[in-house]
C-alpha positions as CSV (number, residue, x, y, z in Angstrom):
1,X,84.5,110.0,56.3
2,X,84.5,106.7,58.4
3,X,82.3,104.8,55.2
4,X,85.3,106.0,53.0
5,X,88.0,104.8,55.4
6,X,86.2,101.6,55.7
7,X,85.8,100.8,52.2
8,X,90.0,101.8,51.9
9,X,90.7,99.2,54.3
10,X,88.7,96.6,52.7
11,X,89.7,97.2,49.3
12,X,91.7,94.7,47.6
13,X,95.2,95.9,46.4
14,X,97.4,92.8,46.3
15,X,98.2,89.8,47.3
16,X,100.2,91.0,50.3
17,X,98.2,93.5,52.6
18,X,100.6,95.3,54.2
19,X,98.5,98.4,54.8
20,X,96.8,96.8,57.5
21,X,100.1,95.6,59.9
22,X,99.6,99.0,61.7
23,X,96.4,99.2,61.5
24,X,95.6,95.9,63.3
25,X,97.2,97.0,65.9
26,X,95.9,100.9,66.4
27,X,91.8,100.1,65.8
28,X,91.9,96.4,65.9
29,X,88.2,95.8,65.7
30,X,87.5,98.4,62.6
31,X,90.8,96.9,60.7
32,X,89.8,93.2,62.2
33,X,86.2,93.6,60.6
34,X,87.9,94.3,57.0
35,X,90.7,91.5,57.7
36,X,87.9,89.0,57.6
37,X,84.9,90.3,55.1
38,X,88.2,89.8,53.3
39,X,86.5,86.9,50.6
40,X,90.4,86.0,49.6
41,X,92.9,84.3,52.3
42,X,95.2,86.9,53.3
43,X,96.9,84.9,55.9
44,X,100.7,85.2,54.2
45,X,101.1,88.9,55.1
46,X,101.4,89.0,59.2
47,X,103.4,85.7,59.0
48,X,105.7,86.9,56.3
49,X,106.4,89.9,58.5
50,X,106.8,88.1,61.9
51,X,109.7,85.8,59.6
52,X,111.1,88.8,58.9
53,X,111.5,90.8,62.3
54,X,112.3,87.2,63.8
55,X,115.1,86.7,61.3
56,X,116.5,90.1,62.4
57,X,116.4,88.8,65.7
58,X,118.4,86.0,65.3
59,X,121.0,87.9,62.9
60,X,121.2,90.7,66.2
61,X,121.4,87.5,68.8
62,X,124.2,85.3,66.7
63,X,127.0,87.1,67.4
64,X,125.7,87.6,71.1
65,X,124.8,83.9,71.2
66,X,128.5,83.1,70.1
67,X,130.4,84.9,72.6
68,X,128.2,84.2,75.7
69,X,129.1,80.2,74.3
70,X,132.6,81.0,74.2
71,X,133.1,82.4,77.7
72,X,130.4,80.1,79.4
73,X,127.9,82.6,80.0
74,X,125.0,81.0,78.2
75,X,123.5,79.1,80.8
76,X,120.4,78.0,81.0
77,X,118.1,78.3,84.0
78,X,118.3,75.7,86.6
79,X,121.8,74.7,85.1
80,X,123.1,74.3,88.8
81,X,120.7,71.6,89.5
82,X,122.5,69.6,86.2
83,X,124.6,67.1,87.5
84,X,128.6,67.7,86.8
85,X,128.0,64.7,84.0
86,X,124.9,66.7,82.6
87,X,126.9,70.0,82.7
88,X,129.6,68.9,80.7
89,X,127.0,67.6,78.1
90,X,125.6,70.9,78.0
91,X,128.9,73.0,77.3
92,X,129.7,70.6,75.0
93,X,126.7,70.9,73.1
94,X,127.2,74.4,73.4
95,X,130.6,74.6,71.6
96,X,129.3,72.7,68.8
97,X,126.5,75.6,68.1
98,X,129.0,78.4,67.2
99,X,129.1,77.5,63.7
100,X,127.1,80.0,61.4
101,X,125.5,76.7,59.9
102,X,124.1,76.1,63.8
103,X,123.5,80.4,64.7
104,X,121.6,81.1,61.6
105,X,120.7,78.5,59.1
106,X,119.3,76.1,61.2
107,X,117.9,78.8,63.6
108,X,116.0,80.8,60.4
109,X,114.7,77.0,59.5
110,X,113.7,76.5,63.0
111,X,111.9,80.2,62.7
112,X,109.9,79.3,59.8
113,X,109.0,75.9,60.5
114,X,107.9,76.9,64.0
115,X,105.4,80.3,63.0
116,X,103.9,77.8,60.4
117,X,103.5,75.0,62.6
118,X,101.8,77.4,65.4
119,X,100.0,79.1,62.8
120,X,98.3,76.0,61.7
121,X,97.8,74.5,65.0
122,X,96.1,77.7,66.2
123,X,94.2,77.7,63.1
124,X,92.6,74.6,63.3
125,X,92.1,74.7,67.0
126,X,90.1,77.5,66.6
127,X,88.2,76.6,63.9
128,X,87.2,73.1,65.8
129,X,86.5,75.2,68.9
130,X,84.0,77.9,67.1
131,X,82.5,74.8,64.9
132,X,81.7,72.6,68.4
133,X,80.6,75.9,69.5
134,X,77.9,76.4,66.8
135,X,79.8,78.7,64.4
136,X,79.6,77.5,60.8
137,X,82.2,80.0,60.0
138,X,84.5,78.7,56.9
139,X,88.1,77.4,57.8
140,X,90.0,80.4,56.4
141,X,88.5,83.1,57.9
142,X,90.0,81.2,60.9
143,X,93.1,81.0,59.1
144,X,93.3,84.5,58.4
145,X,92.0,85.3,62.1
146,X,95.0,83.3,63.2
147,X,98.0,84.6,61.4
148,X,96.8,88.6,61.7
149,X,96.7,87.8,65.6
150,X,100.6,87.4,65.3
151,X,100.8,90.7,63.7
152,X,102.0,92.0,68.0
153,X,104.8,89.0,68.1
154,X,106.3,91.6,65.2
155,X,107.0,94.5,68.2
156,X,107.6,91.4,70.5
157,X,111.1,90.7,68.0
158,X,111.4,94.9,68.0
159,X,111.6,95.3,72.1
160,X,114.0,92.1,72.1
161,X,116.0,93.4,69.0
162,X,116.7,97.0,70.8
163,X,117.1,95.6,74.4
164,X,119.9,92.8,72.9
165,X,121.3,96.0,71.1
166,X,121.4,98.0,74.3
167,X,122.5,95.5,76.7
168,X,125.1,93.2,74.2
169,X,123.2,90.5,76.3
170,X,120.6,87.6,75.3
171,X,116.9,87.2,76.6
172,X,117.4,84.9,78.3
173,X,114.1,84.4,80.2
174,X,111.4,84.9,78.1
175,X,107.6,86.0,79.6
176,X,106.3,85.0,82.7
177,X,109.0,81.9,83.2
178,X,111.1,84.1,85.3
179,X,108.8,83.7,88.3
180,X,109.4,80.2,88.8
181,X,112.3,77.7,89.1
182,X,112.3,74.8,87.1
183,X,113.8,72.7,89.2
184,X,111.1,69.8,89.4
185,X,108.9,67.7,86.6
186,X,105.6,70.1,87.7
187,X,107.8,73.3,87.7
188,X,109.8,72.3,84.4
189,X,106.4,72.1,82.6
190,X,105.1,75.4,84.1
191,X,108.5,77.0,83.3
192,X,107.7,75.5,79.7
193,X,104.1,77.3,79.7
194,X,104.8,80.7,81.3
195,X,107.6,81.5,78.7
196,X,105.3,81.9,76.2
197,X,103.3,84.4,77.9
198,X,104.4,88.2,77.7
199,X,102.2,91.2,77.2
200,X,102.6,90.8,73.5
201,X,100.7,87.4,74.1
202,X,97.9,89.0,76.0
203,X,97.7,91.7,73.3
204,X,97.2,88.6,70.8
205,X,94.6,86.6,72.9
206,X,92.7,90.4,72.6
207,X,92.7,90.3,68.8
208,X,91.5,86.2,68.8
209,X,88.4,87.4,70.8
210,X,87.5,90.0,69.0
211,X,88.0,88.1,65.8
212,X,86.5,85.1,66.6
213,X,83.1,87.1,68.2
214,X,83.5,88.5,63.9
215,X,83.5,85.5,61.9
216,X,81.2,83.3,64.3
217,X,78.2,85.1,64.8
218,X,78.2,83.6,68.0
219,X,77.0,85.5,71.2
220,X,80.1,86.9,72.7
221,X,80.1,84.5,75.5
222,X,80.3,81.3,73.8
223,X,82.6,82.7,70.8
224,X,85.1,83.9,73.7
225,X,84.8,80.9,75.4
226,X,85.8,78.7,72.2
227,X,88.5,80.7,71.4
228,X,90.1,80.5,75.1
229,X,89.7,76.7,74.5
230,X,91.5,76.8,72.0
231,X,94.3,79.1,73.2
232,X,95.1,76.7,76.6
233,X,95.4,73.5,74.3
234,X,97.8,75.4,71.9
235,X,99.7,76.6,74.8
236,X,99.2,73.1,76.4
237,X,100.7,71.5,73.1
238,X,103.7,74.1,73.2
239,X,104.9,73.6,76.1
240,X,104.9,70.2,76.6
241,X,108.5,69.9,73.6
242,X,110.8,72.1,76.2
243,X,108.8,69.8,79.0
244,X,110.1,66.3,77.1
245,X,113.6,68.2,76.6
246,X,114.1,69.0,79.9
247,X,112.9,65.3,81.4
248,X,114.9,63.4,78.9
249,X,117.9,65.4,78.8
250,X,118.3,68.0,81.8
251,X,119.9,70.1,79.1
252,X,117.8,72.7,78.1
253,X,114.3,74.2,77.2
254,X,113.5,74.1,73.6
255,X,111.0,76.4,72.1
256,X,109.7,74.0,68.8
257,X,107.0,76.7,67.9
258,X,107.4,80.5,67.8
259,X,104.4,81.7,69.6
């Protein structure tokens, strides 16, 4: 029974594996081990559905997004340390985003552009990091490693989609950046960094290690080392956009990639 389910999970159906979204997630190393003897790239699935819960999201958080803006309630954090010239800025800015051209277009654009920029940063990170490593693993079972650890950033957009739903309110703070307050350069950068990082995160960095152990051969040590390289630089590289944004501006915290 467990050769037959293997070889069902490894078969080749289509282009677009969608079979294996819940899978990934329920026995990550048995469904991980078919992801990658995979001899096709198969990265376009997990992305295509993280576009599509994220674009949810946003179509749930746009009419949110437009009221808080309307009665002032969209603040960012650390907005009372704005000076009154910088505050004004701000709501300004603010009115200018209720526009369906600013709550959705541009936000979907923003979506996409930023879960393929990630993707391929993370991508290549990790393929660098497993190749200094020793691995001579091909690129694309990295690529496909990469985008099927997004596959938990699709119940990331379902827990905020429900609790915007239940609340009529915006996530505001997102991971671990409601610990600290970004009030200074050092604390606006590790505001920056701990936003990104959630339980859904952890539950990603989980399927990257077990992947990466896959596809390198390596021992576990120095494959799980390479891919935690590669993680802190890509969060490194992240969080250093809302960083710049918040030192030139004192506006706000921009997220330029998704994960």
């Amino acid at each position: 029974m467990e050769t037959t389910k293997s070889v069902t999970l490894s078969r080749p159906k289509n282009k677009l594996r969608f079979d294996w979204l819940v899978p990934v997630l329920l026995k990550p190393k048995q469904t991980l081990a078919a992801i990658l003897e995979d001899p096709k790239p198969n990265w376009q699935t997990p992305l295509l559905a993280v576009g599509v819960f994220g674009f949810i999201e946003l179509l749930v958080a746009g009419p949110i997004k437009k009221l808080a803006i309307q009665m002032g309630t969209n603040l960012p954090p650390g907005f009372e340390y704005y000076s009154a010239e910088q505050q004004q800025q701000f709501l300004q800015a603010q009115a200018s985003q209720t526009s369906p051209l600013f709550l959705y277009v541009f936000s979907a654009l923003g979506l996409v552009i930023g879960i393929l920029i990630t993707w391929f940063l993370l991508r290549s990170l990790l393929h660098l990091s497993l190749t200094v490593a020793g691995s001579r693993a091909k690129s694309m079972l990295s690529g496909n490693l990469a985008a099927w650890s997004f596959t938990p950033l699709v119940l990331r957009s379902v827990v905020r989609i429900i609790a915007m739903l239940a609340t009529k309110s915006l996530v505001s703070v997102k991971g671990l950046a409601g610990l600290i307050e970004p009030s200074t350069g050092l604390g606006q950068f590790a505001y920056a960094f701990l936003a990104f990082i959630d339980i859904f995160f952890v539950w990603q960095i989980l399927l990257l290690l077990f992947g990466s152990e896959k596809i390198s051969n390596l021992p576990r040590i120095k494959a799980w080392g390479a891919c935690a390289v590669a993680i802190l630089i890509l969060l490194i590289l992240e969080a250093f956009p809302g960083f710049i944004g918040a030192q030139l501006s004192g506006l706000s915290f921009t997220r330029m990639f998704f994960f």
